[in-house]
C-alpha positions in Angstrom: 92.1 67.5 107.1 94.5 64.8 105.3 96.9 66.1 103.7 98.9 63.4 101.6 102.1 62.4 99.6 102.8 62.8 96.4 102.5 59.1 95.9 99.3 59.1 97.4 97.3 61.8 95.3 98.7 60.1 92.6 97.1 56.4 93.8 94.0 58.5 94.4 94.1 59.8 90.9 94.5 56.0 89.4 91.8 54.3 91.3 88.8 56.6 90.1 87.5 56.9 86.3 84.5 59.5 86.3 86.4 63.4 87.5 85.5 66.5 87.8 87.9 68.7 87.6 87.3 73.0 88.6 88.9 76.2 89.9 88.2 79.7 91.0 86.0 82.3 90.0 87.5 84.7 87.4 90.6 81.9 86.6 94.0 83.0 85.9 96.7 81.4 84.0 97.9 79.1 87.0 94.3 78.0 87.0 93.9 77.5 83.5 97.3 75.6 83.2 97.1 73.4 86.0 93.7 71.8 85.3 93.8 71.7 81.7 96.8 69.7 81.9 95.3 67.5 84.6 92.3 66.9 82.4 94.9 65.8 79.3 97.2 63.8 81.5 93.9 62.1 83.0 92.5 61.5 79.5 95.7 59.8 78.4 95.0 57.8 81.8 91.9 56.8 79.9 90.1 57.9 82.6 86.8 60.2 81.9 87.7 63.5 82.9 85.0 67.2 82.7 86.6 70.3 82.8 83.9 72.2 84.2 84.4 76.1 85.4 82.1 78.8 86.5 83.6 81.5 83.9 84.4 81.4 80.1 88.2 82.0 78.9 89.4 85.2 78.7 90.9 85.8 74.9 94.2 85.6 75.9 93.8 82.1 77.5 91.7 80.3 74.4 95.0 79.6 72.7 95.7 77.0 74.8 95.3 73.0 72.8 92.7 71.5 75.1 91.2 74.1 76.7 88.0 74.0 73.7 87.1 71.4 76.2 86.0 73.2 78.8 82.6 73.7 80.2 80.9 76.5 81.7 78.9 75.3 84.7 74.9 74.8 84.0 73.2 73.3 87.0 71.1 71.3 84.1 73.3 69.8 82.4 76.3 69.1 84.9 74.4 68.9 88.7 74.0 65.0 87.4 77.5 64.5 86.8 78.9 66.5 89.7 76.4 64.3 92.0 77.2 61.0 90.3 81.1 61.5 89.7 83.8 59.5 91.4 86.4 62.1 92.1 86.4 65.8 92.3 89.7 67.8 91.9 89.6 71.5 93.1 92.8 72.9 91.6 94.7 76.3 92.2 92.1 76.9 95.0 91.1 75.7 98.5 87.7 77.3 99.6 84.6 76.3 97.5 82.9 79.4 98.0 85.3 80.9 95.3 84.3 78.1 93.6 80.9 80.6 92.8 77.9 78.2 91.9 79.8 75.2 91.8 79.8 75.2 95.6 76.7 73.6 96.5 77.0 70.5 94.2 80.5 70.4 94.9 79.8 70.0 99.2 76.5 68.0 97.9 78.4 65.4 96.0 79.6 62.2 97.2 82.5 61.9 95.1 85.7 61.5 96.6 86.9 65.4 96.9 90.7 66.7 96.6 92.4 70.1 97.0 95.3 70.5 95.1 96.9 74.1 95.9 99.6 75.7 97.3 97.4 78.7 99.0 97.3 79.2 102.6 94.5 78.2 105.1 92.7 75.2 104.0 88.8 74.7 104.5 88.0 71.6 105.6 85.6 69.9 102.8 88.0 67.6 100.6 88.8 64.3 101.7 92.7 64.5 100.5 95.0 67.8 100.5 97.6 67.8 97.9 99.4 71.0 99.2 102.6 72.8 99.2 102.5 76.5 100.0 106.4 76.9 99.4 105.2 76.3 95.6 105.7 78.9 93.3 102.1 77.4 91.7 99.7 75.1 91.7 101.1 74.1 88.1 104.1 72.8 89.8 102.2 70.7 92.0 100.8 69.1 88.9 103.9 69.0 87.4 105.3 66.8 89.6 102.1 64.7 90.0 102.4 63.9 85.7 106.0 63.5 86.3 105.8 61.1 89.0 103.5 58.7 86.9 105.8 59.5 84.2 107.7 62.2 82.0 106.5 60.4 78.8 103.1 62.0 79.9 103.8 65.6 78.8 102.6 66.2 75.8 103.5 70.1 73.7 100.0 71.2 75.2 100.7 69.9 78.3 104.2 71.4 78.4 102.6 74.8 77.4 99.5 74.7 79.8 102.2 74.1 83.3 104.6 76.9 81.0 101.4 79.2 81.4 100.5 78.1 85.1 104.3 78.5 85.9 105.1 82.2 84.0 101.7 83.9 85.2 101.6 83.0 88.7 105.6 83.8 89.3 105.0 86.9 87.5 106.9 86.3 84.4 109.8 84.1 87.1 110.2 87.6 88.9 108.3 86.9 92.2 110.1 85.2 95.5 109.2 81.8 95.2 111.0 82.1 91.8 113.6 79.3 92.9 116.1 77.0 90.7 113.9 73.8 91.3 111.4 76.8 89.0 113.9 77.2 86.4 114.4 73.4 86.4 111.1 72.2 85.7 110.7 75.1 82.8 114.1 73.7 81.1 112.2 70.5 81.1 108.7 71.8 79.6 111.0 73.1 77.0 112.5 70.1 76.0 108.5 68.8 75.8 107.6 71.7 73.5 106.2 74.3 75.6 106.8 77.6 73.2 108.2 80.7 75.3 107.6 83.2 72.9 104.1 82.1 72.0 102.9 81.6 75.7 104.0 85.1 76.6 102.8 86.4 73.2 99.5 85.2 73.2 98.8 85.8 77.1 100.3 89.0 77.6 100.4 91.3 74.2 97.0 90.5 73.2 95.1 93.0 74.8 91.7 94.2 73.4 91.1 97.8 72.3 88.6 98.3 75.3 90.8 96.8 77.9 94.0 98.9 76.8 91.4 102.1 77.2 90.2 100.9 80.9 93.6 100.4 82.0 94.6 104.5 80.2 91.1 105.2 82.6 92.6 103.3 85.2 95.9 105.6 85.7 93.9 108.5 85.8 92.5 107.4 88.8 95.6 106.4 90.7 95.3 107.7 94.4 98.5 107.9 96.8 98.4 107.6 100.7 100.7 106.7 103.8 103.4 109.1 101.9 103.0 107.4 98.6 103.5 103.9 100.0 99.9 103.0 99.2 98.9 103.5 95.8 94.9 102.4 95.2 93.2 102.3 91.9 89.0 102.5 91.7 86.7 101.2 88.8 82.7 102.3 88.8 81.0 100.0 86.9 80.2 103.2 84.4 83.9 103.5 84.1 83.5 99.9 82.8 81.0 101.1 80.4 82.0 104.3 79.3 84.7 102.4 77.2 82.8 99.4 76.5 84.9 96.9 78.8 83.9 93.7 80.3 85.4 92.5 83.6 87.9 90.3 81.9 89.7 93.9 80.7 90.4 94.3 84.4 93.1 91.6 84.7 96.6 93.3 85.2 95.7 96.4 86.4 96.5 96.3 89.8 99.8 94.9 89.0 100.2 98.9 87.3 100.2 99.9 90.9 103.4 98.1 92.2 105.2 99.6 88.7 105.4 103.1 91.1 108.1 104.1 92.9 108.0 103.6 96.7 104.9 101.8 96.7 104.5 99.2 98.7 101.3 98.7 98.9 98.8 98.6 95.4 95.1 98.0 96.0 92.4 97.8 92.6 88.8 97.8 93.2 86.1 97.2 90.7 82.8 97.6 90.8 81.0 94.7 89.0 77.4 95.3 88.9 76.2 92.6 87.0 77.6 90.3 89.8 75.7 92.0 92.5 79.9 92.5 94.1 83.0 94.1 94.0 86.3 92.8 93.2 89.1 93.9 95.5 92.5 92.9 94.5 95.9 93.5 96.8 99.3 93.4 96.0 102.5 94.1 98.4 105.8 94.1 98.6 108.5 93.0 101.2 106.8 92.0 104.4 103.8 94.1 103.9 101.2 91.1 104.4 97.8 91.8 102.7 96.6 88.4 102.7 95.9 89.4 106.7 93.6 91.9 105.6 91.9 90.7 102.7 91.1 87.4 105.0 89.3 89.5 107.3 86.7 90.8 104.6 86.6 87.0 103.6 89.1 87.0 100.5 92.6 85.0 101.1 95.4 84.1 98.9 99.6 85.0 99.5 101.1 87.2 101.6 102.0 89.8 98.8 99.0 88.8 96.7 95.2 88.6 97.3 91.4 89.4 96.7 88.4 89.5 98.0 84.9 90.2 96.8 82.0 92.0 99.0 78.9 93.0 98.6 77.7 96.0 96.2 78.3 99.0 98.5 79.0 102.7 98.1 82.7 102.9 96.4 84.0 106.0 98.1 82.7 104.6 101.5 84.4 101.1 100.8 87.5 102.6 99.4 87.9 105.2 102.5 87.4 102.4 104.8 90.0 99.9 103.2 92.8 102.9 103.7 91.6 103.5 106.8 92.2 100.0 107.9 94.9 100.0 106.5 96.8 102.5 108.6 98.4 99.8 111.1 100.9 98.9 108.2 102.6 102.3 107.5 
């Protein structure tokens, strides 16, 4: 794999006019963020840039100036492009299988492929690694990529969509990588007009009547284990259903299961039959490193945060054998 400079990616990015630019399955806000201000710094590039993702935005996302642009994948009307592009950026992600349907086009293209991320482990597909894994997110990364071309580039939406990459994936600037070259580069999106109170606002107090009811049927489920320091939450997709939520209405719950006292350990599974899978999302504390074990059931991400998806299986079997897996860390 190459991995390259800053000033590199950012010759890369000038020499190519026709990009596609995509992310993860089920985006978050460091997704969201990062590419939608790639695709407004590349349009004032006057380059031709496609937003294109496998899911629709979330509510609390659509806020965002720019993201109206985005596309939800349809191998008729985008399989063309995809093949015919010059560039493709995978942001926020480095494993096209997350990448859902995109994946096959994406390995199938001939367009000159990057990675910009700051996950750990790599796959080998992209022809140029933009990565730092000491990043807070991969909205810094494209922070300083616009920055390095020039500061006159960040626009107010631009400013709000790295705010909104930065806040969600440092947890609201309270997670380790939190550093002061962080609180830096937010003093500088505010002096571009990214809006504090309305990012926060708009992507955290907005939740919908059925998502406020899964997470109330979500704490009745709380389980503890290893003396409380495992706390692990589990969804059915009738649970879904009995109070009319979609899967979006999940986000944030298993962050509910660090808020317990002694816990170092949360774990959240969903069942999501109308994807044939089920979610499984980790979070840790400390030194307790779950990426370890969500990699070996083919998930990834950070030591204290990760997620995998498996098969459709029996719940109860699934969840008894993820705790009893687990045992090697308590």
């Amino acid at each position: 794999m190459k991995y390259c400079t800053l000033d590199e990616i950012c010759i890369t990015l000038e020499k190519y006019e026709n990009i596609l630019i995509t992310s993860h399955v089920n985006p978050d806000g460091d997704s969201y963020g990062s590419t939608l201000s790639l695709f407004l710094f590349l349009n004032q590039l006057n380059k031709n840039p496609r937003l294109i993702f496998f899911n629709d935005i979330p509510e609390n996302y659509k806020y965002l100036d720019g993201l109206e642009n985005l596309e939800i994948y349809d191998a008729n009307l985008h399989d063309k492009f995809i093949e015919e592009c010059d560039i493709i950026i995978v942001a926020d992600v480095n494993d096209p299988k997350r990448t859902k349907s995109l994946e096959n086009p994406i390995r199938n293209s001939n367009a000159f492929k990057i990675v910009i991320d700051h996950h750990l482990e790599p796959q080998p597909f992209a022809d140029q690694y933009f990565v730092d894994t000491d990043a807070c997110s991969t909205g810094e990364l494209v922070y300083k990529i616009i920055t390095n071309f020039n500061n006159q580039f960040i626009t107010p939406a631009i400013a709000n969509a790295l705010y909104v990459a930065i806040m969600t994936d440092t947890g609201s600037f309270r997670f380790p990588r939190t550093d002061s070259e962080v609180f830096m580069i937010i003093s500088r999106l505010l002096q571009y007009g990214a809006d504090p109170v309305k990012n926060y606002e708009e992507v955290y107090n907005q939740s919908s009547l059925s998502a406020t009811k899964l997470l109330g049927l979500a704490y009745t489920k709380i389980e503890m284990h290893y003396n409380n320091l495992l706390c692990i939450i589990v969804l059915s997709d009738g649970d879904f259903k009995s109070v009319n939520a979609i899967e979006e209405d999940n986000e944030g719950i298993v962050e509910k299961t660090m808020a317990l006292k002694g816990v170092k350990v949360g774990i959240f599974i969903s069942e999501l039959k109308h994807r044939n899978e089920i979610r499984i999302s980790f979070r840790s504390k400390d030194q307790y490193n779950v990426r370890e074990y969500a990699s070996t059931i083919g998930g990834g991400g950070h030591l204290n945060a990760s997620g995998a998806r498996v098969p459709l299986q029996n719940l109860d079997d699934l969840k008894n054998k993820i705790i009893k897996d687990l045992a090697y860390m308590f």
